[in-house]
C-alpha positions in Angstrom: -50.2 -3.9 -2.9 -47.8 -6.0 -4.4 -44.1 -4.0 -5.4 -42.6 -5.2 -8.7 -38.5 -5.7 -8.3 -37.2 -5.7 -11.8 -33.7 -7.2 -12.6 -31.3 -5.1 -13.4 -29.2 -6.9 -15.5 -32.3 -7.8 -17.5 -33.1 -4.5 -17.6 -29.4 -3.4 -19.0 -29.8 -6.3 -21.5 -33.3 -4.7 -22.5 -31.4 -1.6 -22.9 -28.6 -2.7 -25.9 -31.5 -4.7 -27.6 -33.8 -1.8 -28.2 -30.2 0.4 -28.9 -29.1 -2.3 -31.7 -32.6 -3.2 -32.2 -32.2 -7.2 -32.2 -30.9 -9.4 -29.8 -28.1 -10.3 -32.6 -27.0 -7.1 -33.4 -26.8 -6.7 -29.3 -24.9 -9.8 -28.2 -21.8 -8.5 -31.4 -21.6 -5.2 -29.7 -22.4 -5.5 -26.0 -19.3 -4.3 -23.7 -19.2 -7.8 -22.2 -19.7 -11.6 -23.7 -22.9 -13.1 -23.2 -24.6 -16.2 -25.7 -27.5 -15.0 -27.7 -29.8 -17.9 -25.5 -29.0 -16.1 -22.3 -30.3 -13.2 -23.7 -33.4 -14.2 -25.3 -33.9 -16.2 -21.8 -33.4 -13.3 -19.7 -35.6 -11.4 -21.6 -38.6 -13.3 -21.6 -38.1 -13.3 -18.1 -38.4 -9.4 -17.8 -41.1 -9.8 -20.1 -43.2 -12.4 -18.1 -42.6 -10.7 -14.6 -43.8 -7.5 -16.3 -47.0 -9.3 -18.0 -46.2 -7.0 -21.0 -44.5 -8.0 -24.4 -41.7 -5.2 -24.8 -40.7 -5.5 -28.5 -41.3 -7.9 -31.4 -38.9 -10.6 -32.6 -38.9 -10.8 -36.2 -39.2 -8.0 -37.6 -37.9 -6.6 -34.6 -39.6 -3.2 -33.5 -40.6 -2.0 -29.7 -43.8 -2.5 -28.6 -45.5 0.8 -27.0 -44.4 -0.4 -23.8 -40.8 -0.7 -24.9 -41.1 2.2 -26.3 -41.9 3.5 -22.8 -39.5 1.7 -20.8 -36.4 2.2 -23.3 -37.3 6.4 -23.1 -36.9 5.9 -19.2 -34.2 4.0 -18.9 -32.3 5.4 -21.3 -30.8 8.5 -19.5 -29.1 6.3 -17.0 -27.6 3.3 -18.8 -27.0 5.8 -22.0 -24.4 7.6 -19.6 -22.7 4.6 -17.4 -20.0 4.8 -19.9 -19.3 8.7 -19.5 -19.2 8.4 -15.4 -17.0 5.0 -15.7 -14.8 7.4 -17.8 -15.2 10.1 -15.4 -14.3 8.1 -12.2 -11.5 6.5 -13.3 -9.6 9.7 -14.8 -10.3 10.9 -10.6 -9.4 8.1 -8.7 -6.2 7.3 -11.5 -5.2 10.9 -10.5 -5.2 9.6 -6.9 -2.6 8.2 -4.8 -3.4 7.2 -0.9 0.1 6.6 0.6 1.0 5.2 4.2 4.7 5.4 5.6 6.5 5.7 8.8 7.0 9.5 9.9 10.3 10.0 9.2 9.7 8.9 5.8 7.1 11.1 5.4 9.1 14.2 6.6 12.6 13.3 5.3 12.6 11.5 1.3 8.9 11.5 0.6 7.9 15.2 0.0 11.1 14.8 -2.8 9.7 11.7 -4.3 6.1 13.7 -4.5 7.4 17.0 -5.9 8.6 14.7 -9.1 5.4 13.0 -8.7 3.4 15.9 -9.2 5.2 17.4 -12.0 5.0 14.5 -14.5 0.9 14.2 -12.8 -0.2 18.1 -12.3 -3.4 17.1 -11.1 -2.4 14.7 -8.5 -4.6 14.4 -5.7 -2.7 12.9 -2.0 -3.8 11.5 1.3 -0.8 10.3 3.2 -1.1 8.7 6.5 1.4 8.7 9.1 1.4 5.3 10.6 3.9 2.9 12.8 5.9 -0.1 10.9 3.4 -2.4 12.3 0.3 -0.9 11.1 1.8 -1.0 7.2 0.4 -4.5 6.3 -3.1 -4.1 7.9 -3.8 -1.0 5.9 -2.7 -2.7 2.9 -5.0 -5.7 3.0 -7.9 -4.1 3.9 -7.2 -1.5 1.1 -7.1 1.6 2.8 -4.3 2.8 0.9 -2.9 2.2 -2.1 1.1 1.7 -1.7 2.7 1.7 1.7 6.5 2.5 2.7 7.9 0.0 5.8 10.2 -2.5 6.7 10.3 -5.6 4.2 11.4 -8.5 6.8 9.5 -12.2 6.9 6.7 -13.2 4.8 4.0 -11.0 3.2 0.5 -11.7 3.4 -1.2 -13.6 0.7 -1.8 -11.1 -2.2 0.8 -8.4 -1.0 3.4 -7.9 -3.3 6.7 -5.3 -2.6 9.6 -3.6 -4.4 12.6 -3.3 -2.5 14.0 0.8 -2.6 16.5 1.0 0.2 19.1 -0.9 1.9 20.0 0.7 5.0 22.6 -0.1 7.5 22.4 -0.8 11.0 23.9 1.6 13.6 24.4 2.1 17.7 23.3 5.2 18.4 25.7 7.0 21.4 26.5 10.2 22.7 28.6 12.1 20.1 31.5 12.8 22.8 32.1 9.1 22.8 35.4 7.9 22.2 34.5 4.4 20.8 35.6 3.4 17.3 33.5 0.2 16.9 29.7 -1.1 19.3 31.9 -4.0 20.8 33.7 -1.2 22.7 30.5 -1.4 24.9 31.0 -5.0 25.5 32.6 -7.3 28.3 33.0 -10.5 29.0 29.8 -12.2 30.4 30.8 -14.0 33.9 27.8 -16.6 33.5 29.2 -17.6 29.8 32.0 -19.5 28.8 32.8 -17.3 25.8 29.6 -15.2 26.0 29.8 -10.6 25.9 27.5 -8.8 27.7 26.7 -5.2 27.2 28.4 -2.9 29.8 25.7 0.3 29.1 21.6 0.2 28.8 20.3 -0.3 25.4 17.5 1.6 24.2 15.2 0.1 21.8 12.0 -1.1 20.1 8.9 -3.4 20.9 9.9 -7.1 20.4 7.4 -7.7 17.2 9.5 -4.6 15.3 11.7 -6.1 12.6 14.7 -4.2 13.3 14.3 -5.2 16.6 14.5 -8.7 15.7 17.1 -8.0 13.3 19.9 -6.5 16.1 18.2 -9.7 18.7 19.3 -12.2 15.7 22.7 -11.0 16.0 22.9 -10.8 19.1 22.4 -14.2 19.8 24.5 -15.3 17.0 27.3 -13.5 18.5 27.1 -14.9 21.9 25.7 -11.0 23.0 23.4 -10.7 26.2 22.2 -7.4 25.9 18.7 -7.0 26.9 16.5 -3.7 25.9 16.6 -1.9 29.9 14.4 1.3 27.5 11.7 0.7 24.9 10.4 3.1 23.5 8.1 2.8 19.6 10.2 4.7 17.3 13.7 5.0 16.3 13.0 9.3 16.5 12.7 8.3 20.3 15.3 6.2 20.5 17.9 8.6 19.3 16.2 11.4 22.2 16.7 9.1 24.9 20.4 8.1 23.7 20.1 12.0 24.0 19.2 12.6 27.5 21.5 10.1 28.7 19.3 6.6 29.1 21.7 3.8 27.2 23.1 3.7 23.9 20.7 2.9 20.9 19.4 0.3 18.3 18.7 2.2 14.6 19.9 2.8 11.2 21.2 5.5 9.3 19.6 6.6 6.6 21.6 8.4 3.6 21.0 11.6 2.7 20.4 12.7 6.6 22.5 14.9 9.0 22.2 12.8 12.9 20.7 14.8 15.1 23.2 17.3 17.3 24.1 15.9 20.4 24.2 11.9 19.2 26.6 9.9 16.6 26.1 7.0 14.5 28.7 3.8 15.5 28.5 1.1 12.5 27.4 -2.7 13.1 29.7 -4.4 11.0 28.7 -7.4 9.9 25.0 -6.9 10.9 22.3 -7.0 7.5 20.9 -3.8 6.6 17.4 -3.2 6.9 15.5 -3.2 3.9 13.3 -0.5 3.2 10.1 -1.8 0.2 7.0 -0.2 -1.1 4.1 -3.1 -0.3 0.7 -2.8 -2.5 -1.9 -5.1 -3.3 -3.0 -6.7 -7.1 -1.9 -4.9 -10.0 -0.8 -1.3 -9.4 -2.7 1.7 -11.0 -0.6 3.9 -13.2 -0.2 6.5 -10.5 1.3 3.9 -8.5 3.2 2.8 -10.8 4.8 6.1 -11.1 5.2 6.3 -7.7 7.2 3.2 -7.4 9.5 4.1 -10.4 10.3 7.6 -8.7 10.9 5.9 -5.2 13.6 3.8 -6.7 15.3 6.4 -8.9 15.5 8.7 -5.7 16.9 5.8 -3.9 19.7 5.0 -6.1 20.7 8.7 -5.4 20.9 7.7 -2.2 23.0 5.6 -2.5 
């Protein structure tokens, strides 16, 4: 037995000729542009792989197999407009958001409150993920807007908005008498005019931007100061600065109390860490929203 595929293109084309009864009359009012050749082309090919005439040219008028085929066909191309409709009012009502977790805990849940106000039926699914993970979620479009670290080049088809500026700090114990970092310096004995740091540092995998940000400096400045604790977030870092391991790499973000026990000492002269929302293409509107409450909240900030 031999199974007849049909086209469905051909059979979506069949479809607005027997609605606007005439290939002209379809090709004017079609959704999409197509020449009135293509059409009639494309049709006789339904036609022949049927072995059945489906309507009559001039004057045009369906066939009784037209007839038959429009009737079925009719419920589900009639309709494609209404579920378009339909699934773009859900998915425009949803945002998939990725950020780091002290993101999501700390300026986030303000930014979404807003959010769902101006968008009552706002529908979320926030991942909690590591700096690293931000750009691979992105292009492989697992999310639609990600919060992270902006440092380097983006991949090809990223785009970002920058929403924070935040400056570095060494974490210490808070009983600490130092004013300024280089307090923890000394001279190194195997440099001419090199420093090297008197106290362990605690800090972040090598491939972490802020990492690479405080190593930059560093070696600008002549500083040896190897990571002796690494540890994947700047949450631990500040808990082993805590229990007494080193001092600490981070930043201090406005708007947050440090935690008890540690204190913040400022790295003049380093650059701040910028703080983007990264997204792919051309933003829905919920994004877009998103984005324009993110940098409002920010400027409050700071």
């Amino acid at each position: 037995m031999v199974r007849l595929i049909m086209n469905i293109h051909h059979l979506e084309l069949f479809y607005f000729v027997a609605k606007f009864e005439g290939i002209t009359a379809a090709v004017r009012k079609m959704p999409y542009g197509i020449q009135q050749p293509a059409v009639s082309g494309q049709l006789i090919q339904l036609e022949e792989k049927l072995g059945v005439r489906l309507f009559n040219r001039r004057p045009f008028a369906l066939t009784p197999a037209g007839e038959e085929m429009y009737d079925f066909i009719y419920p589900f191309f009639s309709r494609l407009g209404d579920l378009e409709e339909k699934l773009r009012g859900e998915e425009g009502r949803r945002l998939r958001l990725a950020a780091t977790g002290s993101a999501l805990r700390s300026h986030l849940p303000d930014v979404l409150e807003r959010l769902k106000e101006e968008e009552p039926q706002l529908r979320l699914s926030l991942q909690e993920v590591a700096p690293s993970e931000v750009h691979g979620l992105i292009t492989s479009q697992q999310v639609d807007v990600a919060i992270g670290v902006l440092g380097g080049k983006l991949s090809e088809g990223l785009k970002s908005e920058v929403l924070l500026k935040i400056p570095c700090v060494l974490w210490v114990p808070a009983e600490s008498k130092a004013k300024c970092w280089q307090e923890f310096l000394m001279k190194d004995p195997n440099s001419k005019n090199g420093m090297i740091g008197k106290e362990a540092l605690i800090g972040l995998p090598a491939h972490e931007v802020l990492q690479q940000l405080f190593q930059r400096e560093f070696d600008r400045r002549d500083v040896n100061w190897p990571t002796s604790v690494e540890v994947n977030s700047t949450d631990l870092v500040r808990d082993f600065v805590l229990r007494g391991f080193g001092l600490g790499i981070g930043v201090f973000i406005p708007g947050l109390q440090p935690p008890k026990g540690v204190k913040p000492l400022p790295m003049k002269g380093f650059p701040p860490l910028v703080i983007g929302a990264m997204y792919q293409g051309r933003p829905k509107e919920v994004v877009k929203d998103f984005l324009r409450i993110s940098k409002e909240h920010s400027k409050g900030l700071t």
